[in-house]
PyMOL CGO cylinders between C-alpha atoms (Angstrom):
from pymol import cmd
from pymol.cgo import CYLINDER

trace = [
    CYLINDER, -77.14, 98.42, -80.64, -76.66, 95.53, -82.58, 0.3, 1, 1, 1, 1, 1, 1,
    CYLINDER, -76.66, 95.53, -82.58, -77.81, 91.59, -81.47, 0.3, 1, 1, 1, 1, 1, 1,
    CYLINDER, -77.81, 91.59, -81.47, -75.40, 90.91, -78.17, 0.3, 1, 1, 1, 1, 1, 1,
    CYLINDER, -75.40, 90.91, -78.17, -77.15, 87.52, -77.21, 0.3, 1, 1, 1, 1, 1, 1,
    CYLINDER, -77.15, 87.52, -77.21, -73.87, 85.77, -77.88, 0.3, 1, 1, 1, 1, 1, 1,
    CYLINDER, -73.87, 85.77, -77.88, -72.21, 88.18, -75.37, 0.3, 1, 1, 1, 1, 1, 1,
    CYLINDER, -72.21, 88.18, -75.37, -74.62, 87.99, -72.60, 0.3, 1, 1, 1, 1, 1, 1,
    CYLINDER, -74.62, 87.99, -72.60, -74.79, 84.11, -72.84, 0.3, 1, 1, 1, 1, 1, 1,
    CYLINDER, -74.79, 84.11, -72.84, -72.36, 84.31, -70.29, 0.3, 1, 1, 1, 1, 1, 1,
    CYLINDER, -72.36, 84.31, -70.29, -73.91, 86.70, -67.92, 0.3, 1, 1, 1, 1, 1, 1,
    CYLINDER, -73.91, 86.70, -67.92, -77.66, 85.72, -67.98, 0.3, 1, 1, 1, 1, 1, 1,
    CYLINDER, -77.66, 85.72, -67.98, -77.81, 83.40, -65.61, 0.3, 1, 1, 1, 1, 1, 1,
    CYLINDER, -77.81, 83.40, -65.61, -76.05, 85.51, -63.30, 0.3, 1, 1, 1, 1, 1, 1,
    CYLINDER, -76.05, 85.51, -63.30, -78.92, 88.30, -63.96, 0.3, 1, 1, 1, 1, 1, 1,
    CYLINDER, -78.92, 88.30, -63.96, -81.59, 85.89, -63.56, 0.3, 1, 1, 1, 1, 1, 1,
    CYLINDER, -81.59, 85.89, -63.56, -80.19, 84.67, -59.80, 0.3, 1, 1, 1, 1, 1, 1,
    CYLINDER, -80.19, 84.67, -59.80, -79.91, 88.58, -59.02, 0.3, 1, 1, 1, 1, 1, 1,
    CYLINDER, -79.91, 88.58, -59.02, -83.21, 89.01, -59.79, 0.3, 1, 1, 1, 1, 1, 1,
    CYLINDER, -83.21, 89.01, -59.79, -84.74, 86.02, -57.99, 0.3, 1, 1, 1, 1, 1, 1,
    CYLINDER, -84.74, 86.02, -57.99, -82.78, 86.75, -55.00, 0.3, 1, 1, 1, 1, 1, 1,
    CYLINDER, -82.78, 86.75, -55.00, -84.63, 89.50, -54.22, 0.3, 1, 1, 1, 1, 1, 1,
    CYLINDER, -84.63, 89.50, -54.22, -88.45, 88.35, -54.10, 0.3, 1, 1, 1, 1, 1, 1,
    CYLINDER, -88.45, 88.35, -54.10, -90.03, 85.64, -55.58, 0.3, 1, 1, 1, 1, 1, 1,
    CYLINDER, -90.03, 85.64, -55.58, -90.59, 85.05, -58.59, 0.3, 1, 1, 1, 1, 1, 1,
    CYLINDER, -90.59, 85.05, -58.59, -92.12, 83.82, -62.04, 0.3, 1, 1, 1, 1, 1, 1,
    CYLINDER, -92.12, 83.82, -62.04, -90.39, 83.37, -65.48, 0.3, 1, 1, 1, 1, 1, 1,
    CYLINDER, -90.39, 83.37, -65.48, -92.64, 86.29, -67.57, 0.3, 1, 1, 1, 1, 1, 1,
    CYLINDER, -92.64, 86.29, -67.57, -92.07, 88.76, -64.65, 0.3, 1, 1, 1, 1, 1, 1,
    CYLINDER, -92.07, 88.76, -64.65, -87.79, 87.87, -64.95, 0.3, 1, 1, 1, 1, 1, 1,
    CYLINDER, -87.79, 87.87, -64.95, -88.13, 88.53, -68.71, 0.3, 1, 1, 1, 1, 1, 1,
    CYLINDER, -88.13, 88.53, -68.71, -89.96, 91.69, -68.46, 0.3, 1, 1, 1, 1, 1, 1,
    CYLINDER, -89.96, 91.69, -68.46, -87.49, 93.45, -65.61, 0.3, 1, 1, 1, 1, 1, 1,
    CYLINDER, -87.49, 93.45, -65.61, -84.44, 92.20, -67.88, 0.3, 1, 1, 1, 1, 1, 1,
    CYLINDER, -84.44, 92.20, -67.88, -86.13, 94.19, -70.57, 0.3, 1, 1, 1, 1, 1, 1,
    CYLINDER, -86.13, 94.19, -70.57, -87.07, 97.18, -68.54, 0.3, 1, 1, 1, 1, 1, 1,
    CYLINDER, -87.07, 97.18, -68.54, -82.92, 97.24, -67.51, 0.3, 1, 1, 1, 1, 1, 1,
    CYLINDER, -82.92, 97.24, -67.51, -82.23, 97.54, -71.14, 0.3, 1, 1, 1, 1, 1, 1,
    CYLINDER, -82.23, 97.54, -71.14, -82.16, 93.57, -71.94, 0.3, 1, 1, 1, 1, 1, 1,
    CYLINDER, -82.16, 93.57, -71.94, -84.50, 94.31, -74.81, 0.3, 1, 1, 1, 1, 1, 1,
    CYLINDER, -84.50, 94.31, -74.81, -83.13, 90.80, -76.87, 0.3, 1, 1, 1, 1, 1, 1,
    CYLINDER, -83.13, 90.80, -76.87, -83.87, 88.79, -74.17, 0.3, 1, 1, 1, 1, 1, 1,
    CYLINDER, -83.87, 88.79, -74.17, -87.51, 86.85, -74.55, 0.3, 1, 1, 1, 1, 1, 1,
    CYLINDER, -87.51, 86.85, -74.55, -89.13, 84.35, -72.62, 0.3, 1, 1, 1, 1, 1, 1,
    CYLINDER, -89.13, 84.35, -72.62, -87.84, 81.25, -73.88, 0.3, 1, 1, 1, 1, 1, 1,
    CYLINDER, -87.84, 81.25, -73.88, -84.26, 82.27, -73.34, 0.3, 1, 1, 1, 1, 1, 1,
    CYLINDER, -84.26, 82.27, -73.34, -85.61, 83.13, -69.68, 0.3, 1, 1, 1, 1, 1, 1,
    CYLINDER, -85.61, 83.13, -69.68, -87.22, 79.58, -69.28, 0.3, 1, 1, 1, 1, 1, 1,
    CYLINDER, -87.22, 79.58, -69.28, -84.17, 77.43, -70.61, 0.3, 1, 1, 1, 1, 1, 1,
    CYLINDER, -84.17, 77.43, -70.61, -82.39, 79.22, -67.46, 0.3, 1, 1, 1, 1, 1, 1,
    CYLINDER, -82.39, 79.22, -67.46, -84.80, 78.05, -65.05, 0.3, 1, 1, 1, 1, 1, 1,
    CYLINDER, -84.80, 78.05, -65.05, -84.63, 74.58, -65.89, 0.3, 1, 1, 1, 1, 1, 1,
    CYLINDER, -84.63, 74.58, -65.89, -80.96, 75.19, -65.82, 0.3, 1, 1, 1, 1, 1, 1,
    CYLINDER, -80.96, 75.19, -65.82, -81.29, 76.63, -62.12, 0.3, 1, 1, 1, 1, 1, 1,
    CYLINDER, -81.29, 76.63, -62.12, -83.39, 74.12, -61.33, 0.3, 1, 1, 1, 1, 1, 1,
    CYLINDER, -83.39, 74.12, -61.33, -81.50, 71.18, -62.42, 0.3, 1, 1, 1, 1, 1, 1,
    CYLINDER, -81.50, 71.18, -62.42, -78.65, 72.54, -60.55, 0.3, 1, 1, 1, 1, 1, 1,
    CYLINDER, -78.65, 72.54, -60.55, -80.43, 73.12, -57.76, 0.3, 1, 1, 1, 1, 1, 1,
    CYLINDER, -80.43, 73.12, -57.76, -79.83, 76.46, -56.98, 0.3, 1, 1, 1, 1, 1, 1,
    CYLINDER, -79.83, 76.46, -56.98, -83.79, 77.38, -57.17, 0.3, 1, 1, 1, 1, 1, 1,
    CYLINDER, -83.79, 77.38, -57.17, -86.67, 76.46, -55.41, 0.3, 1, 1, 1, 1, 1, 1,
    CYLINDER, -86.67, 76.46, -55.41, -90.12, 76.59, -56.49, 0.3, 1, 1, 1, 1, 1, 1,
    CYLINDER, -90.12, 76.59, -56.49, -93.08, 77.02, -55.98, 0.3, 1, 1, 1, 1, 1, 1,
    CYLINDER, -93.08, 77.02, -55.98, -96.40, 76.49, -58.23, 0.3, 1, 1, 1, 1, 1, 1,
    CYLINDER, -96.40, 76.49, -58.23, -99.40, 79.05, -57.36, 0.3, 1, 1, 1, 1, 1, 1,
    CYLINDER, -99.40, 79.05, -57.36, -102.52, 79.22, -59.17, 0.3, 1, 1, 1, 1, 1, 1,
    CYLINDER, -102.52, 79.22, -59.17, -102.96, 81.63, -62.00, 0.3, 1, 1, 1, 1, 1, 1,
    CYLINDER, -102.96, 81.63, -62.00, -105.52, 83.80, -63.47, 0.3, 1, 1, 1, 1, 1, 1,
    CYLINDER, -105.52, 83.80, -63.47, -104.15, 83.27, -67.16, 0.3, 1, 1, 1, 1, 1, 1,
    CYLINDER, -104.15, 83.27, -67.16, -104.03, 79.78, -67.47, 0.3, 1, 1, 1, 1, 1, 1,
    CYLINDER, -104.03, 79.78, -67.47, -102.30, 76.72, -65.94, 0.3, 1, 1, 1, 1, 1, 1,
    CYLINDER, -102.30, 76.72, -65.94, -100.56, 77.22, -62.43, 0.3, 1, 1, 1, 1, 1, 1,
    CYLINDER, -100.56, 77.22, -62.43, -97.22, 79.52, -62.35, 0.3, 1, 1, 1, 1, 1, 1,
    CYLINDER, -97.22, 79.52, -62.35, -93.59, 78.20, -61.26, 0.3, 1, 1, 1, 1, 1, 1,
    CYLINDER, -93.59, 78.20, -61.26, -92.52, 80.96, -58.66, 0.3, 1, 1, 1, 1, 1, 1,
    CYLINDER, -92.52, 80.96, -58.66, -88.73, 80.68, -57.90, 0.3, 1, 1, 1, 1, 1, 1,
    CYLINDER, -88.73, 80.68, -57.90, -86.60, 81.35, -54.86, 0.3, 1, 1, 1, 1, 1, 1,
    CYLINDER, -86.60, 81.35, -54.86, -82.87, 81.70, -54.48, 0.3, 1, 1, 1, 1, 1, 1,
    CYLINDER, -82.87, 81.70, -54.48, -81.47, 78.37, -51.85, 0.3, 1, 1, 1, 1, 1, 1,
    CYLINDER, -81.47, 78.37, -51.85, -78.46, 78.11, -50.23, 0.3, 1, 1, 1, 1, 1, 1,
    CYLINDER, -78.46, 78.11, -50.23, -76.51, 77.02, -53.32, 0.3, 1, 1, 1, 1, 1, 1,
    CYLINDER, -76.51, 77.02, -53.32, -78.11, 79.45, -55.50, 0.3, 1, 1, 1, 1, 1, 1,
    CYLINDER, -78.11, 79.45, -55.50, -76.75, 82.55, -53.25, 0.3, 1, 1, 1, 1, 1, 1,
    CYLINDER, -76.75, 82.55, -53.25, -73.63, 80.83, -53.03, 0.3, 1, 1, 1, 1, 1, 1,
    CYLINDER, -73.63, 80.83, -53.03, -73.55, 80.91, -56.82, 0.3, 1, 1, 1, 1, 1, 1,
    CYLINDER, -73.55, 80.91, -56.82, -74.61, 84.62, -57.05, 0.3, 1, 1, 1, 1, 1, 1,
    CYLINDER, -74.61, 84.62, -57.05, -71.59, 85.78, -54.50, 0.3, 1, 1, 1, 1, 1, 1,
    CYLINDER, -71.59, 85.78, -54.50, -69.29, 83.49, -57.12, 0.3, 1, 1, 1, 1, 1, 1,
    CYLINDER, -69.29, 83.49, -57.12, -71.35, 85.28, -60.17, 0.3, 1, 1, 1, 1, 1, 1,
    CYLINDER, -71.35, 85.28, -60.17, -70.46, 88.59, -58.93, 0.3, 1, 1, 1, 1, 1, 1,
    CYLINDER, -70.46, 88.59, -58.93, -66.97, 87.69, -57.94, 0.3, 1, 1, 1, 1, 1, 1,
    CYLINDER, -66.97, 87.69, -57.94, -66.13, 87.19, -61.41, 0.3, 1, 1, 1, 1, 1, 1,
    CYLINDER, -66.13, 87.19, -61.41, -68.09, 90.00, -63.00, 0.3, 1, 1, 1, 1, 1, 1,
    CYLINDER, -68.09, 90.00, -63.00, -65.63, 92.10, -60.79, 0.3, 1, 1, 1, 1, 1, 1,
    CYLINDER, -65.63, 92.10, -60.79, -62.89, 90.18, -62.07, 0.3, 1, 1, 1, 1, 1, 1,
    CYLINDER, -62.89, 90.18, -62.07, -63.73, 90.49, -65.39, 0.3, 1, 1, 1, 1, 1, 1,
    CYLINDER, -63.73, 90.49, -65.39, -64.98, 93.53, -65.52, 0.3, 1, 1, 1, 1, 1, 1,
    CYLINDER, -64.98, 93.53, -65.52, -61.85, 95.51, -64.10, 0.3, 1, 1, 1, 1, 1, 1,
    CYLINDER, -61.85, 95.51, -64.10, -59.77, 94.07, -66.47, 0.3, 1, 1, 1, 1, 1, 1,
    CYLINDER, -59.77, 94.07, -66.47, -61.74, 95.21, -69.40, 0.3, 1, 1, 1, 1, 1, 1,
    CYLINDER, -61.74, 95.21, -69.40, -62.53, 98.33, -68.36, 0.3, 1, 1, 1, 1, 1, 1,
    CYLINDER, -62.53, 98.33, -68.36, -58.32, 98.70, -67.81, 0.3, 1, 1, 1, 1, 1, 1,
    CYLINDER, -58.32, 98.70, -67.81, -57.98, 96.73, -71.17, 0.3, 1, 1, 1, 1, 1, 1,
    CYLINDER, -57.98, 96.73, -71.17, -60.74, 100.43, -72.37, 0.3, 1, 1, 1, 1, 1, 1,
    CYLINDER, -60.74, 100.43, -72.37, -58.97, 103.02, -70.99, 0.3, 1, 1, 1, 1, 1, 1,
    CYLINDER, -58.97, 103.02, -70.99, -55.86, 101.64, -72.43, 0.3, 1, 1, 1, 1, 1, 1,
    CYLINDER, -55.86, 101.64, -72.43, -53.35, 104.17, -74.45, 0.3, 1, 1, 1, 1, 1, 1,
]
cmd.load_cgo(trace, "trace")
C-alpha cells in the first residue's frame, strides 16, 4: 500500500494511548507492536515526538528504569487524563468511522 503517514497523523496518538493503557511501557516496544499490527511506516522518531506530546499534555506518566542497552528507559503509563482522552479518541473513531464506512457502501 502506498505511504499513508499523512492519513494516520490523525489517529496515532490515539494508537499510542491504546497501547500504553494496557501495560507499561517504553517508546521502541510502542513502535515495534504498531508495526507488528500492520503500522509498517511508522518508526521510532514519529513514536517519540508523540510521547513528548503525551507528556506535555499530561496525559502520561513516566517512569525511567535502568537499561541494559544504554542510558535509562522512559516507561509510560496512561493517568487519569490520558484515559479520559482514549474514551474521547475512540468516541470519535466511531464517529468517524461509521460515516465512512456508510459514505463506502454507498450506491
Amino acid at each position: 500500500m502506498e505511504n499513508i503517514t499523512e492519513m494516520l497523523k490523525g489517529v496515532l496518538e490515539g494508537c499510542v494511548l491504546e497501547i500504553i493503557s494496557h501495560e507499561e511501557t517504553y517508546g521502541y516496544e510502542i513502535t515495534k507492536k504498531l508495526n507488528a499490527l500492520g503500522f509498517t511506516d511508522v518508526v521510532d522518531g514519529t513514536v517519540y515526538t508523540i510521547l513528548v506530546r503525551l507528556e506535555k499534555n499530561k496525559l502520561v506518566e513516566n517512569t525511567k528504569r535502568p537499561s541494559d542497552m544504554g542510558p535509562p528507559r522512559k516507561f509510560f503509563t496512561l493517568n487519569d487524563a490520558g484515559r479520559e482522552e482514549l474514551k474521547k479518541f475512540w468516541a470519535k473513531w466511531e464517529f468517524v468511522s461509521t460515516r465512512i464506512n456508510k459514505l463506502k457502501e454507498m450506491e
